[in-house]
RODO-2510 file (C-alpha; in nm, 4 decimals, decimal comma):
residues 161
     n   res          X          Y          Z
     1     x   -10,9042   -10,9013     5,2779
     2     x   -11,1135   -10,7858     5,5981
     3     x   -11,4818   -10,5989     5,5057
     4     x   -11,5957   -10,3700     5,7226
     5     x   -12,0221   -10,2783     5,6434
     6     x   -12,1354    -9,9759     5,8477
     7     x   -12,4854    -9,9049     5,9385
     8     x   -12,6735    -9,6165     6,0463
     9     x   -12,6731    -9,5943     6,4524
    10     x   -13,0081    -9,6783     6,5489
    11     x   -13,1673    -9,4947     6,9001
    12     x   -13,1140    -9,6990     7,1832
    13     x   -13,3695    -9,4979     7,3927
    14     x   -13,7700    -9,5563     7,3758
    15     x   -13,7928    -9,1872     7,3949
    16     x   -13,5446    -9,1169     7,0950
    17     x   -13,6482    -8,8565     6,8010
    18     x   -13,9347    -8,7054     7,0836
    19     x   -13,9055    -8,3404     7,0960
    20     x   -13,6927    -8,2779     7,4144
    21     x   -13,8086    -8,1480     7,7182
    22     x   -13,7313    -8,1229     8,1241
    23     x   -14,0697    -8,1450     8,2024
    24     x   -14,3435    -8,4386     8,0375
    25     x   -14,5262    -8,2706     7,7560
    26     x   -14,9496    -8,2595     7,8417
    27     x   -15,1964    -8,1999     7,7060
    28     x   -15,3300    -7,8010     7,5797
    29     x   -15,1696    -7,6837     7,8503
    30     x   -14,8549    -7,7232     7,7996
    31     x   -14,6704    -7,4206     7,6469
    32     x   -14,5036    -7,4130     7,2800
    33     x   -14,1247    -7,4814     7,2697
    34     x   -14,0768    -7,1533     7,1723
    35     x   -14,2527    -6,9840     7,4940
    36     x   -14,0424    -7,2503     7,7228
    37     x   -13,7462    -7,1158     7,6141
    38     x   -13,8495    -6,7199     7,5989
    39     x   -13,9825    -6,7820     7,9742
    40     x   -13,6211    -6,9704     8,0720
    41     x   -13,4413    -6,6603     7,8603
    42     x   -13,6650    -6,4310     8,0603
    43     x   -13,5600    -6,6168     8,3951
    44     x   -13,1994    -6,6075     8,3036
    45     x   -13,1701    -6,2718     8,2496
    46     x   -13,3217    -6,1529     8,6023
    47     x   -13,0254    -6,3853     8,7912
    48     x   -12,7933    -6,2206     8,5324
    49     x   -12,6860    -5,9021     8,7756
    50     x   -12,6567    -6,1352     9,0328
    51     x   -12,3753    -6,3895     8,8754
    52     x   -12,2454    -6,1293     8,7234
    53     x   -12,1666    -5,9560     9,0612
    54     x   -12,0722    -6,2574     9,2634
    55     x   -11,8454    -6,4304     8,9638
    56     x   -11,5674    -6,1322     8,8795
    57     x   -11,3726    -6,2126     9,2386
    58     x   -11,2693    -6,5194     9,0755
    59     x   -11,0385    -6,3628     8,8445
    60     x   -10,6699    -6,3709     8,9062
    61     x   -10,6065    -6,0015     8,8395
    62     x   -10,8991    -5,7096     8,7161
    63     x   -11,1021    -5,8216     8,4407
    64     x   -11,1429    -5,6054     8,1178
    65     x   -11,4732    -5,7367     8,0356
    66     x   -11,8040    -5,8906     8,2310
    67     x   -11,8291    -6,3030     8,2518
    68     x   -11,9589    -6,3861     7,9423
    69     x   -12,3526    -6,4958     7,9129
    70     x   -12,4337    -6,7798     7,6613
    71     x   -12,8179    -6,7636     7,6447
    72     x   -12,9718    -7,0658     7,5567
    73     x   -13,1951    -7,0432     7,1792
    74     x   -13,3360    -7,4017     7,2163
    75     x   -13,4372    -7,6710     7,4345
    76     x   -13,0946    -7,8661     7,3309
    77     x   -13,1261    -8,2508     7,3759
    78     x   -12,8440    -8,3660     7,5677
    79     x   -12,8689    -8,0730     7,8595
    80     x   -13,2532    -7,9931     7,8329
    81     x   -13,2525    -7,8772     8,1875
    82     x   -12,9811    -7,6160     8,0981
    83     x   -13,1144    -7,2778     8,0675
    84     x   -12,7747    -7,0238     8,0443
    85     x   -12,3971    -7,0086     8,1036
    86     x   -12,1966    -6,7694     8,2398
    87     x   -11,8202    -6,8224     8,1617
    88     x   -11,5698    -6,5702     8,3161
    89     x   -11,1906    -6,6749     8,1249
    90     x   -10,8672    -6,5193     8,1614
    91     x   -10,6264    -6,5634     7,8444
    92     x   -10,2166    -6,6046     7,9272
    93     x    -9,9837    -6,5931     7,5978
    94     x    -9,6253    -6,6715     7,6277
    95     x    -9,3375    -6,7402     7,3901
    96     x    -9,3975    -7,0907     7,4226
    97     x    -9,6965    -7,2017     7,5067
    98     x   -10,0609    -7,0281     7,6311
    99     x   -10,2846    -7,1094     7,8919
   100     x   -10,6826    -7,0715     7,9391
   101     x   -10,7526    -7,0375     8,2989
   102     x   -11,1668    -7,0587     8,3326
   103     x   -11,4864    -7,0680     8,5704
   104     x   -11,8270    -7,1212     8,4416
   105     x   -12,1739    -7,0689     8,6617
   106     x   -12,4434    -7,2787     8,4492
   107     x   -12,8225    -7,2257     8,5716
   108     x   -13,0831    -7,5259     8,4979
   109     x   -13,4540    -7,5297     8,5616
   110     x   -13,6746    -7,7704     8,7069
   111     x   -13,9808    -7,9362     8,5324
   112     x   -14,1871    -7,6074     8,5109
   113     x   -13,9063    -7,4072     8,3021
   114     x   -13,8776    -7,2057     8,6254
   115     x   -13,5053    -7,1850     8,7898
   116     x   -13,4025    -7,4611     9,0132
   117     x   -13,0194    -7,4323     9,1140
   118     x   -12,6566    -7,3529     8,9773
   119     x   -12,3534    -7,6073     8,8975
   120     x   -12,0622    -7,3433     8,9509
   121     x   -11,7491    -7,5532     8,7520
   122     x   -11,3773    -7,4823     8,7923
   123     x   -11,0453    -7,7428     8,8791
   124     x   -11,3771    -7,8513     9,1039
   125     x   -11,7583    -7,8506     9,0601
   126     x   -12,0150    -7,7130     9,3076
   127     x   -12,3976    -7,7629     9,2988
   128     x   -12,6592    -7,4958     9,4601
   129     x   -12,9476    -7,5727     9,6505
   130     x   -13,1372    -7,2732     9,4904
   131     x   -13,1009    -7,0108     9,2890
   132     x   -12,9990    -6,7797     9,6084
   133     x   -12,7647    -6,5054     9,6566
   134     x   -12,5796    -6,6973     9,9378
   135     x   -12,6314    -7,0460     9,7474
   136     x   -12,4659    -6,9101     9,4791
   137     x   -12,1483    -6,7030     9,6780
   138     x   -12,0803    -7,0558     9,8893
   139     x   -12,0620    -7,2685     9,5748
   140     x   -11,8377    -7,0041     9,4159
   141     x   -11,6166    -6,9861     9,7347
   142     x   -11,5723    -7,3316     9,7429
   143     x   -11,4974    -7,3689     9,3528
   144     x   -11,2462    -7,0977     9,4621
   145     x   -11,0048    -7,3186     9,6825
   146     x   -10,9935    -7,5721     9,3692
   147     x   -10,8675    -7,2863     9,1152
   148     x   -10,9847    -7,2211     8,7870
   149     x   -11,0149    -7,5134     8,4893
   150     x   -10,6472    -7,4536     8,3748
   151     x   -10,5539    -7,5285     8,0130
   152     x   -10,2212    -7,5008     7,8618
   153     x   -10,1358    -7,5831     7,5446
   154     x    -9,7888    -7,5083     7,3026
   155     x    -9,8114    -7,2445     7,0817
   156     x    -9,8240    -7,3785     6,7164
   157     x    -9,5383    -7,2820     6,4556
   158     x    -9,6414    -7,1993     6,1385
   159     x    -9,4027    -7,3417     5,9142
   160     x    -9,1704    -7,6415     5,9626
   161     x    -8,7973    -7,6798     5,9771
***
């Protein structure tokens, strides 16, 4: 008979259980996590008109409702340079099987919480220089020629045979 004992993970990282941060915490400078992430919030929401005017062309046909905007609450640990997401989906339902079809702009910040670029993800991802109008229209056009992120999936039965 085989024994099997498991342990707690332990953190691999020198900087594990620290609070998180995309920027090295100072001295009494340095602002509380809760202004860092009302200043990104506040940042967010001023490129908001612009994503949401540049990201509706992607759709295959008119779109009912805006891209979606996913405000970041926290600083989270594993994306603490992420500020916001935009996510612009289109929803396909057949008799068989349904497909997702989505883009997604995502803005991050650089090490003063202020905004730095956007990763504009598809089929393909694209990366921004800046925060720019025309940044942001180039790495949407060339997302574009890759397609949308395309997920299709069969549609479930509910009972069995």
């Amino acid at each position: 008979m085989m024994r099997t004992r498991l342990r707690a993970a332990q953190p691999r990282s020198p900087t594990a259980g620290r609070t998180p941060s995309c920027r090295p915490r100072g001295g009494g400078g340095a602002p509380a996590p809760a202004d860092r992430v009302a200043t990104r919030r506040a940042a967010a929401l001023a490129l908001d008109p612009l994503v949401q005017r540049l990201l509706p062309p992607l759709a295959p046909w008119p779109l009912l409702l805006p891209p979606a905007l996913t405000l970041y609450d926290q600083i989270w640990p594993a994306t603490p340079d992420v500020v916001a997401c935009w996510t612009l989906t289109a929803r396909v339902f057949g008799p068989v099987t349904h497909s997702i079809w989505s883009y997604a702009v995502t803005l991050y910040c650089d090490a003063r919480d202020q905004p730095h670029h956007f990763v504009v993800s598809g089929a393909t991802t694209a990366v921004t220089a800046d925060v720019s109008a025309p940044a942001l229209a180039a790495a949407i056009a060339a997302v574009r020629r890759g397609g949308p992120l395309r997920t299709t999936a069969p549609n479930a039965l509910p009972f069995v045979l």
